[in-house]
Backbone as CSV, one residue per row, in Angstrom:
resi,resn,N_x,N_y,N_z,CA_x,CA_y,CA_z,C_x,C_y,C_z
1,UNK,-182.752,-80.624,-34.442,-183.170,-80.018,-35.709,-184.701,-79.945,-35.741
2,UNK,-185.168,-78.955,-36.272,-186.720,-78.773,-35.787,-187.488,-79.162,-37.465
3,UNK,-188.789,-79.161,-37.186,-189.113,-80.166,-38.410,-189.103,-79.302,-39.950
4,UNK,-189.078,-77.992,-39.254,-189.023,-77.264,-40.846,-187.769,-77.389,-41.338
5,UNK,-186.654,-77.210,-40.941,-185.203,-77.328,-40.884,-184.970,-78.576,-41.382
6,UNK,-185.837,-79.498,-40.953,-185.332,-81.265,-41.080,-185.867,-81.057,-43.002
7,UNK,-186.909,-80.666,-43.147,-187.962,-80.528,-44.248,-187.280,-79.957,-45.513
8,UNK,-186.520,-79.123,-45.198,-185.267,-77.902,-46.133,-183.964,-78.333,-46.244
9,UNK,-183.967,-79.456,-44.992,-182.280,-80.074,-45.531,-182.350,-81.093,-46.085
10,UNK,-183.767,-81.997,-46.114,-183.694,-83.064,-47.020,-183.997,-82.397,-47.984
11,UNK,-184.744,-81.506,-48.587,-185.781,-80.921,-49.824,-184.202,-80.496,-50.620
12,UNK,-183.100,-79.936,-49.850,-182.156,-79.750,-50.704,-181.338,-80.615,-51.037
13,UNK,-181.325,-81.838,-50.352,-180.552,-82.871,-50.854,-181.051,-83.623,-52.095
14,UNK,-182.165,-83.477,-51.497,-182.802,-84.370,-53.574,-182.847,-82.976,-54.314
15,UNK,-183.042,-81.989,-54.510,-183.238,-80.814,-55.285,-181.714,-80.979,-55.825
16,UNK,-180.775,-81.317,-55.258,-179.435,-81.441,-55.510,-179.199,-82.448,-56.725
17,UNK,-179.809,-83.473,-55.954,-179.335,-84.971,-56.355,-180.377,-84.805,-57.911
18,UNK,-181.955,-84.494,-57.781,-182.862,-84.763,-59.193,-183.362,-83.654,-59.531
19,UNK,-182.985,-82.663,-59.217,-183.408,-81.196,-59.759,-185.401,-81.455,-58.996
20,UNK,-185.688,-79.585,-58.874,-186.415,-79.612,-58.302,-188.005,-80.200,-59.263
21,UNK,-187.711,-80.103,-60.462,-188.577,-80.497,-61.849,-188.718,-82.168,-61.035
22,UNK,-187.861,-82.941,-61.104,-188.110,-84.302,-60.798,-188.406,-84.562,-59.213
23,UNK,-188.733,-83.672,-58.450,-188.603,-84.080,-57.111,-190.682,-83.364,-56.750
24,UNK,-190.773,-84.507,-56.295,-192.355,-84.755,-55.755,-192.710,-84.024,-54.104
25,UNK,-193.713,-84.093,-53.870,-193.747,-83.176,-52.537,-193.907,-84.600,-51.658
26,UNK,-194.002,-86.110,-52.135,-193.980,-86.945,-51.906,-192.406,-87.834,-51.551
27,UNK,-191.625,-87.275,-52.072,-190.331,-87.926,-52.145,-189.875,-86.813,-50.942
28,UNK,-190.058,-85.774,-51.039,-189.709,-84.963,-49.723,-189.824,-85.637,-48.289
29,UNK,-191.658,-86.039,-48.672,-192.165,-86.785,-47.041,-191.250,-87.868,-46.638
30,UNK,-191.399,-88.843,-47.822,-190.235,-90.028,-47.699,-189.316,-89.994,-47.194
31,UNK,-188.525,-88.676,-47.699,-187.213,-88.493,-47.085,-187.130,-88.103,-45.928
32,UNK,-188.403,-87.057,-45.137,-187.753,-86.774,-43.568,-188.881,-87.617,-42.698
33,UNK,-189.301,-88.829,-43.343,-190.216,-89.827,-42.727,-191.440,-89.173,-41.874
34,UNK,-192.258,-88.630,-43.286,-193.632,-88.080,-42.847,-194.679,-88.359,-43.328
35,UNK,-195.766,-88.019,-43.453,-196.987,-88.194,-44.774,-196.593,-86.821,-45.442
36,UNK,-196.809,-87.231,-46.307,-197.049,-85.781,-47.523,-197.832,-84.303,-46.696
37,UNK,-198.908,-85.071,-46.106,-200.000,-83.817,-45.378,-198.759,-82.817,-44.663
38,UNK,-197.930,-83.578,-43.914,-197.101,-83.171,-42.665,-196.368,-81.727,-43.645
39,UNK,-196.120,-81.889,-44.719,-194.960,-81.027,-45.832,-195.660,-79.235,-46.012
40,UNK,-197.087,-80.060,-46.066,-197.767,-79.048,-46.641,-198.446,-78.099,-45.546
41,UNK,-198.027,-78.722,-44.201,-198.631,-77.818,-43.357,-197.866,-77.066,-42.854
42,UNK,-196.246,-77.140,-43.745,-194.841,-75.600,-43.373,-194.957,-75.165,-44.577
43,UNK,-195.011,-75.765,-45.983,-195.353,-75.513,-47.333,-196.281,-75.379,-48.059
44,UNK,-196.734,-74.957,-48.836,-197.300,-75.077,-49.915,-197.223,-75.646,-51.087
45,UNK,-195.838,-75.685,-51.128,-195.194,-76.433,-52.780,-193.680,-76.230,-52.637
46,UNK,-193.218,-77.043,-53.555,-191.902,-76.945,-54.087,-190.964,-75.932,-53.926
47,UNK,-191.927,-74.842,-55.073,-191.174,-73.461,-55.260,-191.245,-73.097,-53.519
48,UNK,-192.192,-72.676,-52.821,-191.758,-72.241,-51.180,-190.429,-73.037,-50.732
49,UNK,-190.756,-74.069,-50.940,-189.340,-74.702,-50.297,-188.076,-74.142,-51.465
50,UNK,-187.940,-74.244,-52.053,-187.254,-73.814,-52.668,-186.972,-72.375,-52.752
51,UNK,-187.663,-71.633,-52.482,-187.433,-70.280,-52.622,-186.904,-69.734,-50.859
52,UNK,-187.539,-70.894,-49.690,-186.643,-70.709,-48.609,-185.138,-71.435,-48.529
53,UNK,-185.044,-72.020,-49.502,-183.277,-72.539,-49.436,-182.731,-71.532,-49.828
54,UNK,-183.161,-70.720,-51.087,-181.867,-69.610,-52.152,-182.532,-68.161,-51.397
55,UNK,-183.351,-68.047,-50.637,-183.740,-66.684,-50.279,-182.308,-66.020,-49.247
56,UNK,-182.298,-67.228,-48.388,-181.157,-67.145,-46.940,-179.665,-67.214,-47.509
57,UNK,-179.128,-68.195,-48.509,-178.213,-68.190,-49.022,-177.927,-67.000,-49.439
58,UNK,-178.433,-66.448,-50.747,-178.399,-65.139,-51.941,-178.350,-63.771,-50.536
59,UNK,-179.247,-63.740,-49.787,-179.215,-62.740,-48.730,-177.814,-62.656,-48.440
60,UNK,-177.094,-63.660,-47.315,-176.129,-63.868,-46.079,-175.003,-63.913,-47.879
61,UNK,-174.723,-64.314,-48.533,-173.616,-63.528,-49.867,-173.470,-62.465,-50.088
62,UNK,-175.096,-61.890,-50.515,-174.703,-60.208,-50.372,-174.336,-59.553,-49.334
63,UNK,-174.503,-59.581,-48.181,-174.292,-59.378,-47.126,-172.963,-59.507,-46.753
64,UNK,-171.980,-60.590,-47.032,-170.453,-61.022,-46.792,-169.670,-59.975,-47.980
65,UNK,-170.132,-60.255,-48.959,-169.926,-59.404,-50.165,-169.778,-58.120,-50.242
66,UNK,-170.721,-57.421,-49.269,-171.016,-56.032,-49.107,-169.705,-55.610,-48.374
67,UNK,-169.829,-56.306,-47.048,-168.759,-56.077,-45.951,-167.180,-56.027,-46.507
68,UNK,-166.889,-57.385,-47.189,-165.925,-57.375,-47.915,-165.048,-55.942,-48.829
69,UNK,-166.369,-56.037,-49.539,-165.881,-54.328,-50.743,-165.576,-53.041,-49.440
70,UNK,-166.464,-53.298,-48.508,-166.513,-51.762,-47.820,-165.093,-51.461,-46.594
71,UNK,-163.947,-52.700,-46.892,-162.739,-52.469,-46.387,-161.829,-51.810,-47.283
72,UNK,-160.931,-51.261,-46.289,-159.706,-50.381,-46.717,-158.718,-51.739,-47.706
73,UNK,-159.133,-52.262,-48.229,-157.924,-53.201,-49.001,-157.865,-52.473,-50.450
74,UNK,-156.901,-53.629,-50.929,-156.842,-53.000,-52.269,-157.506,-53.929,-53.247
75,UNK,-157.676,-53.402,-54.463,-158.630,-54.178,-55.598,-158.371,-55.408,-55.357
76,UNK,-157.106,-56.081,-55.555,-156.322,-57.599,-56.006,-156.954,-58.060,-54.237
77,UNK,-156.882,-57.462,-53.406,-156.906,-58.222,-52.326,-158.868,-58.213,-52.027
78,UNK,-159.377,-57.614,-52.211,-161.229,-57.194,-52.597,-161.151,-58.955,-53.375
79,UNK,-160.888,-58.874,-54.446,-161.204,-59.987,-55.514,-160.512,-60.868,-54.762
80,UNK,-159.933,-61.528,-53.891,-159.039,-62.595,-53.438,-160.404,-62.598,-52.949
81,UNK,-160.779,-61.542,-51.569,-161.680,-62.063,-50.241,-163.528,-62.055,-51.315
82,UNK,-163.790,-61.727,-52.287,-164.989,-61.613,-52.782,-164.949,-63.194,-53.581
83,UNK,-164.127,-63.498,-54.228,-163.912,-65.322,-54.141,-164.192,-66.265,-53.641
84,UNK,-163.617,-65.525,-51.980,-163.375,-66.460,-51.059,-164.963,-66.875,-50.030
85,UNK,-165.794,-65.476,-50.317,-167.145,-64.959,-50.148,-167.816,-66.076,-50.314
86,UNK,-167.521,-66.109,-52.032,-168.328,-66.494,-53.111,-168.233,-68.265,-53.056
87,UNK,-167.098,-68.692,-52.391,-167.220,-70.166,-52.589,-166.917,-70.858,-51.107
88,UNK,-166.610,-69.835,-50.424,-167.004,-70.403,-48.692,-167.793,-70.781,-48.284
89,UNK,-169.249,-70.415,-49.408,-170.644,-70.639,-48.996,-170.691,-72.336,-49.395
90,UNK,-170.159,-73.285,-50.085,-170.240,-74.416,-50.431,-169.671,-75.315,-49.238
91,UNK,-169.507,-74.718,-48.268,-168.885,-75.515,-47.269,-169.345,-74.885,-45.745
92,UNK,-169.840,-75.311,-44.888,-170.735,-76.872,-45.453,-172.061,-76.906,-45.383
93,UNK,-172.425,-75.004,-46.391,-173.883,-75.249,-46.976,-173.663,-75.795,-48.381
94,UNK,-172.889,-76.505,-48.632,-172.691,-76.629,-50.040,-174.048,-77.544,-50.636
95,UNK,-174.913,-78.089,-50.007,-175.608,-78.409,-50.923,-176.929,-77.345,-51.480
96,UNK,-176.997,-76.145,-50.096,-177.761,-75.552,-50.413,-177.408,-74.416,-51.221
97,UNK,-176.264,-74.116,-51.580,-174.979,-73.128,-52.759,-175.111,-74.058,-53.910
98,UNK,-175.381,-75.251,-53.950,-175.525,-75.991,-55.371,-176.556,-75.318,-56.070
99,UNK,-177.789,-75.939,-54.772,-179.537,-75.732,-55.264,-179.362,-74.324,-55.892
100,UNK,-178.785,-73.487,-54.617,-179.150,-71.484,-55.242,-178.730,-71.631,-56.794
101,UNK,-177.811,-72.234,-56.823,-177.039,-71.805,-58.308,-177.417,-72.549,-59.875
102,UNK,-177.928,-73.624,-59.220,-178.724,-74.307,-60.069,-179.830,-74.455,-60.521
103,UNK,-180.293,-73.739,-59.477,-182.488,-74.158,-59.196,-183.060,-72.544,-59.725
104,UNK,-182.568,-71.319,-59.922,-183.204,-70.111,-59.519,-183.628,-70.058,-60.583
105,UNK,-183.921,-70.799,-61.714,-184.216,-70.341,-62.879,-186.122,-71.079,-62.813
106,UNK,-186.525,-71.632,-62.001,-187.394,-72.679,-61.243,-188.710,-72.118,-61.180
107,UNK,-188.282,-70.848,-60.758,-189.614,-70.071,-60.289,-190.485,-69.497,-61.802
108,UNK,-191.763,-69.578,-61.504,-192.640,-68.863,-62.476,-193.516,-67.985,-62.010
109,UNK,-193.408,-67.711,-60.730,-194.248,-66.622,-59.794,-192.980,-65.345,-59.720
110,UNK,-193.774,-64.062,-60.812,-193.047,-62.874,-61.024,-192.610,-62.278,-59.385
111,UNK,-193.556,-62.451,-58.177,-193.621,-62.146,-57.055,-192.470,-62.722,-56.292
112,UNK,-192.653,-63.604,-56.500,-191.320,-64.291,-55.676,-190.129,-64.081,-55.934
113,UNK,-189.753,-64.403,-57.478,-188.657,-63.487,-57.698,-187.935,-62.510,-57.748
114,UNK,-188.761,-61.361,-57.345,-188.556,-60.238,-57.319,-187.091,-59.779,-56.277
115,UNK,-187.712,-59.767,-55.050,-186.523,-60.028,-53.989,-185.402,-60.792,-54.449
116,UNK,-185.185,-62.013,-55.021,-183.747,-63.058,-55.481,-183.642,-62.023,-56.690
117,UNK,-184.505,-61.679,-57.111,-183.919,-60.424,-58.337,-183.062,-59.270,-58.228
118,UNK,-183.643,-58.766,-57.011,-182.869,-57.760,-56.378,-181.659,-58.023,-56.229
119,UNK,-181.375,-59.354,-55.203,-180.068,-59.442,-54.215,-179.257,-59.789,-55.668
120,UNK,-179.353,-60.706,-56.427,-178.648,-61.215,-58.040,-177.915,-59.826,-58.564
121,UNK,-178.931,-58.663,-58.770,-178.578,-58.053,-59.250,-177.674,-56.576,-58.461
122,UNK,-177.745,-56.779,-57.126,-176.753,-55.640,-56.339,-175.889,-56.458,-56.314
123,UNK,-175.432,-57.840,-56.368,-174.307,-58.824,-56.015,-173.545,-58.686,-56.985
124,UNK,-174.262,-58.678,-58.380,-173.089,-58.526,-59.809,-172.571,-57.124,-60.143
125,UNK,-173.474,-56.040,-59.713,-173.221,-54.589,-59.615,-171.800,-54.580,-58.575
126,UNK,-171.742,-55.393,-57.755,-170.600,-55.339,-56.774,-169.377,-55.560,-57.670
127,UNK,-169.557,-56.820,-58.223,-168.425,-57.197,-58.555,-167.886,-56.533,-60.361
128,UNK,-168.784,-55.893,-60.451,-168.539,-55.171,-61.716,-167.658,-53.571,-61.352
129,UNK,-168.617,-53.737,-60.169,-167.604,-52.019,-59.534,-166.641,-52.184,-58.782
130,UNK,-166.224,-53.523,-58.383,-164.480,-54.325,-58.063,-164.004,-54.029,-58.999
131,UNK,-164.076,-54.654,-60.528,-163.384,-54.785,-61.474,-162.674,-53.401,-62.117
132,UNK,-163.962,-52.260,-61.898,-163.610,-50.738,-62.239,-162.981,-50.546,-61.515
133,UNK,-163.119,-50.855,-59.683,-162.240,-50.083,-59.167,-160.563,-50.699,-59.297
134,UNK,-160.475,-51.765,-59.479,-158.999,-52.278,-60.331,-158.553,-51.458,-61.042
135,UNK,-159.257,-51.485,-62.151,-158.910,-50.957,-63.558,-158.486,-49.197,-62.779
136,UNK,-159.010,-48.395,-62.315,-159.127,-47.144,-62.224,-157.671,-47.165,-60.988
137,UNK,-157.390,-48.012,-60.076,-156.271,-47.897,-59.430,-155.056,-48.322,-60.480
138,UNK,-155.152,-48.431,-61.361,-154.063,-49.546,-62.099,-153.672,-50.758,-61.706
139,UNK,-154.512,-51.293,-60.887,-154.512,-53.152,-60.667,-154.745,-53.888,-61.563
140,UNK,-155.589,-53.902,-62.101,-156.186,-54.632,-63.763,-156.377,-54.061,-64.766
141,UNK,-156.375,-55.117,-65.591,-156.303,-54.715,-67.150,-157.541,-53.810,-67.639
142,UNK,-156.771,-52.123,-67.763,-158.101,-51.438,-68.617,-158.913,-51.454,-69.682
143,UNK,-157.747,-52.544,-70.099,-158.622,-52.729,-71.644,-159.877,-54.153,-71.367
144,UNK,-159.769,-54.287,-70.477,-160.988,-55.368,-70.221,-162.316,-54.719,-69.883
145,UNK,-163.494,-55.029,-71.053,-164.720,-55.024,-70.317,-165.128,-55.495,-68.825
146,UNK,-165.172,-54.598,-67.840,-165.815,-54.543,-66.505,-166.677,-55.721,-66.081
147,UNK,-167.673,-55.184,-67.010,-168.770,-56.667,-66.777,-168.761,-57.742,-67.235
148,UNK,-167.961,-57.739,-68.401,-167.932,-59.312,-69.018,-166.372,-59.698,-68.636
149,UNK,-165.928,-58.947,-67.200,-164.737,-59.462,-66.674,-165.408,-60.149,-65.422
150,UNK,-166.058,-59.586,-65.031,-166.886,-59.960,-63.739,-167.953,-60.868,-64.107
151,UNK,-168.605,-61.660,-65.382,-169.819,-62.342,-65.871,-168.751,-63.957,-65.853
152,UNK,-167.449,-63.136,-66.154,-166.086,-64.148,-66.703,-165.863,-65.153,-65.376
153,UNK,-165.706,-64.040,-63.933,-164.864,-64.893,-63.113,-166.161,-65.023,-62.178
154,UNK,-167.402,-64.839,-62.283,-168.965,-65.196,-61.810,-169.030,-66.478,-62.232
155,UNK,-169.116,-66.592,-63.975,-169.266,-67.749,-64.124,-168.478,-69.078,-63.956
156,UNK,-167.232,-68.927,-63.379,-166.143,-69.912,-63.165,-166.940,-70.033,-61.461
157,UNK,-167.055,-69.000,-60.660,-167.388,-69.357,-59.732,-168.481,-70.059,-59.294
158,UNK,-169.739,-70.109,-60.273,-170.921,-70.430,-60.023,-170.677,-72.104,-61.136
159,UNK,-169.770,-72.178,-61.994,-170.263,-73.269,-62.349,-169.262,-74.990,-61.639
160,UNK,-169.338,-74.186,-60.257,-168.232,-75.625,-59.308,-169.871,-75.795,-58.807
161,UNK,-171.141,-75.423,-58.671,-172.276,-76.253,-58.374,-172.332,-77.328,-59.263
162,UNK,-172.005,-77.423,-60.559,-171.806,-78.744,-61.271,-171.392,-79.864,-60.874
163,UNK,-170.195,-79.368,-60.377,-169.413,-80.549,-60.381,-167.965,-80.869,-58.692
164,UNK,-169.114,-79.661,-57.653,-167.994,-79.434,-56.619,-168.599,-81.061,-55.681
165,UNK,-167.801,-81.620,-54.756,-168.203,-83.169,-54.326,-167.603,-82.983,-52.986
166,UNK,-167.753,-82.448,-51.524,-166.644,-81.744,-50.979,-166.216,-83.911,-50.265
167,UNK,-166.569,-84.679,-50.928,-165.723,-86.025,-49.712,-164.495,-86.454,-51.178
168,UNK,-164.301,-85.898,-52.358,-164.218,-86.027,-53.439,-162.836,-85.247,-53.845
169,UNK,-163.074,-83.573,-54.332,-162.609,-83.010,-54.909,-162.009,-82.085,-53.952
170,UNK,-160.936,-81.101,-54.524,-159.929,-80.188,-53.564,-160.439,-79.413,-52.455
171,UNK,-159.482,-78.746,-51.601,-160.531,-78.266,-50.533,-160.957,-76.849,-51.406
172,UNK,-161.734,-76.085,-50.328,-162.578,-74.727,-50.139,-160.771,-74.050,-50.908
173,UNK,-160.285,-73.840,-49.868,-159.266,-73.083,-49.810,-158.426,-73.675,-51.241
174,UNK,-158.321,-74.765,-51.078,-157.369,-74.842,-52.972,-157.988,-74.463,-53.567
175,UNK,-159.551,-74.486,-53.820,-160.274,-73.851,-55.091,-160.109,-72.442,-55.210
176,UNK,-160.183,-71.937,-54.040,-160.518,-70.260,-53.844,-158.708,-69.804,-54.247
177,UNK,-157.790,-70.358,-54.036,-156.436,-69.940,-54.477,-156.778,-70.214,-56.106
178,UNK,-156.851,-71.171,-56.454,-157.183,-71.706,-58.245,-157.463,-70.471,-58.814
179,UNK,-158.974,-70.601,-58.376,-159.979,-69.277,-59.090,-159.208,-67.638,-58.839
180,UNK,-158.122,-67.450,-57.662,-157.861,-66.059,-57.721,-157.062,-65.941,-58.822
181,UNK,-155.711,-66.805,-58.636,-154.923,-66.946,-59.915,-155.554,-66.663,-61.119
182,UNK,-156.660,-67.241,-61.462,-157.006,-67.748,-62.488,-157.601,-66.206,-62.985
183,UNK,-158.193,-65.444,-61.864,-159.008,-64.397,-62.491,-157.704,-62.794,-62.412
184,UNK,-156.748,-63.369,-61.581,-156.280,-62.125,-61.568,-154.624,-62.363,-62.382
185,UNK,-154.376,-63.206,-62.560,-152.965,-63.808,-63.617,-153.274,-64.260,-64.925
186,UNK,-154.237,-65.132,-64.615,-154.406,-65.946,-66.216,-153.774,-67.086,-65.950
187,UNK,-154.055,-67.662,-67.392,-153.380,-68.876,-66.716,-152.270,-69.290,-67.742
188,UNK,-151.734,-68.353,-68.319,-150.513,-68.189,-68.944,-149.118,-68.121,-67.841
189,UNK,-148.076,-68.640,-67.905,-146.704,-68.279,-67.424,-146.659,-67.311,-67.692
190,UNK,-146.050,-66.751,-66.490,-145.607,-65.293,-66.757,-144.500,-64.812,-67.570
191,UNK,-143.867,-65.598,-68.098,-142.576,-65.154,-69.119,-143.157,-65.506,-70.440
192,UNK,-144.158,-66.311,-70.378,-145.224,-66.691,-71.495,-146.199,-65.338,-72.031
193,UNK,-146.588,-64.639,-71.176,-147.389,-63.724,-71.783,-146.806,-62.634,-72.429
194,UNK,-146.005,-61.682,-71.960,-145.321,-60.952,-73.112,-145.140,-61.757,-74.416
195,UNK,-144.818,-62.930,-74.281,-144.297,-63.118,-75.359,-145.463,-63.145,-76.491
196,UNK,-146.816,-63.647,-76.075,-148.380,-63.945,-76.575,-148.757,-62.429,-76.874
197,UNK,-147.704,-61.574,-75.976,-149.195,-60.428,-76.307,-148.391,-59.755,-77.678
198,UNK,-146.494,-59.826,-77.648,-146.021,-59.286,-78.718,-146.678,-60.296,-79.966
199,UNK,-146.925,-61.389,-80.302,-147.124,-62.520,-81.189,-148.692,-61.615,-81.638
200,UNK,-149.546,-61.538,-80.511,-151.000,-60.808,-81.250,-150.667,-59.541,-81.764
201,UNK,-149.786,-59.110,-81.558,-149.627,-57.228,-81.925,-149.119,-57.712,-83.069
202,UNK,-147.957,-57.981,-83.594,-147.643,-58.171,-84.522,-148.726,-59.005,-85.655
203,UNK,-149.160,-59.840,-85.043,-150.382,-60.548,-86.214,-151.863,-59.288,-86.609
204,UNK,-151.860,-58.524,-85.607,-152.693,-57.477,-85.764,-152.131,-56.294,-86.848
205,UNK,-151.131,-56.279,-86.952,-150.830,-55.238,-88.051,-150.881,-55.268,-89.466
């Protein structure tokens, strides 16, 4: 492991563990047993390190993401593998899929963000034009807002940086089955929902 590499895998393990607000350019050195000087002569600060953990991540997503949509499948099977995209990355970069998802709000240099601005925003455009293209094949529900269907099953996906533990909690693959169910069934029984949706029609009249 070469020393910048050594420098970015500890920097994300405490960025993990104390957020990047509580983490010193000093506790970095500590951790890959250097002087402080040693940090600053691949870095500059925090945000660099930090902005080289979520730059490579956010990239190599859109990128899986892209490939994904641009197959012959169908909507339901797009949203299975754009899931599977989306939370494959926690294993076993999962600590640096925590930091991206947790830390990007970090930066105060308009410059830097710009680029993580970009990739953020062609990544949710993706999955907003999954959701249409559902809706428009008759796979999913038309009466669902597009984007706040896709903000819906984004934010289920992005908020297992909370609380995902991979020596701990279910695997990659049980979660990514969970979350498809979850975004493309509901989590109603299926002999259960007719019955919920006649109960709202009728209370609607």
């Amino acid at each position: 492991m070469s020393r910048r590499h050594e420098i970015l895998r500890r920097a994300a393990e405490i960025f993990e563990r104390k957020g990047v607000a509580h983490t010193s350019m000093e506790n970095i050195a500590q951790a890959v047993g250097v002087k402080r000087e040693a940090i600053y002569y691949y870095f500059s600060s925090r945000e660099d390190i930090l902005l080289e953990i979520i730059l490579p991540q956010s990239s190599a997503l859109l990128s899986h993401f892209r490939n994904a949509m641009a197959t012959p499948l169908s909507a339901t099977e797009k949203l299975h593998e754009a899931i599977r995209v989306h939370l494959s990355g926690y294993n076993p970069g999962y600590l640096e899929m925590s930091v991206m998802l947790r830390e990007n709000h970090y930066f105060k240099d308009k410059k830097k963000l710009s680029e993580l601005r970009t990739i953020w925003h062609d990544m949710t455009q993706l999955w907003v034009d999954l959701i249409r293209e559902g809706q428009n094949n008759n796979e999913f529900n038309p009466n669902l807002d597009p984007k706040l269907a896709a903000f819906g099953i984004l934010g289920m996906c992005n908020w297992m940086s909370r609380w995902f533990d991979p020596s701990q909690d279910a695997t990659i693959p049980e979660i990514i089955d969970t979350f498809f169910t979850l975004g493309s069934q509901g989590i109603l029984r299926v002999e259960n929902t007719s019955t919920y949706n006649s109960e709202r029609a009728i209370g609607s009249e």
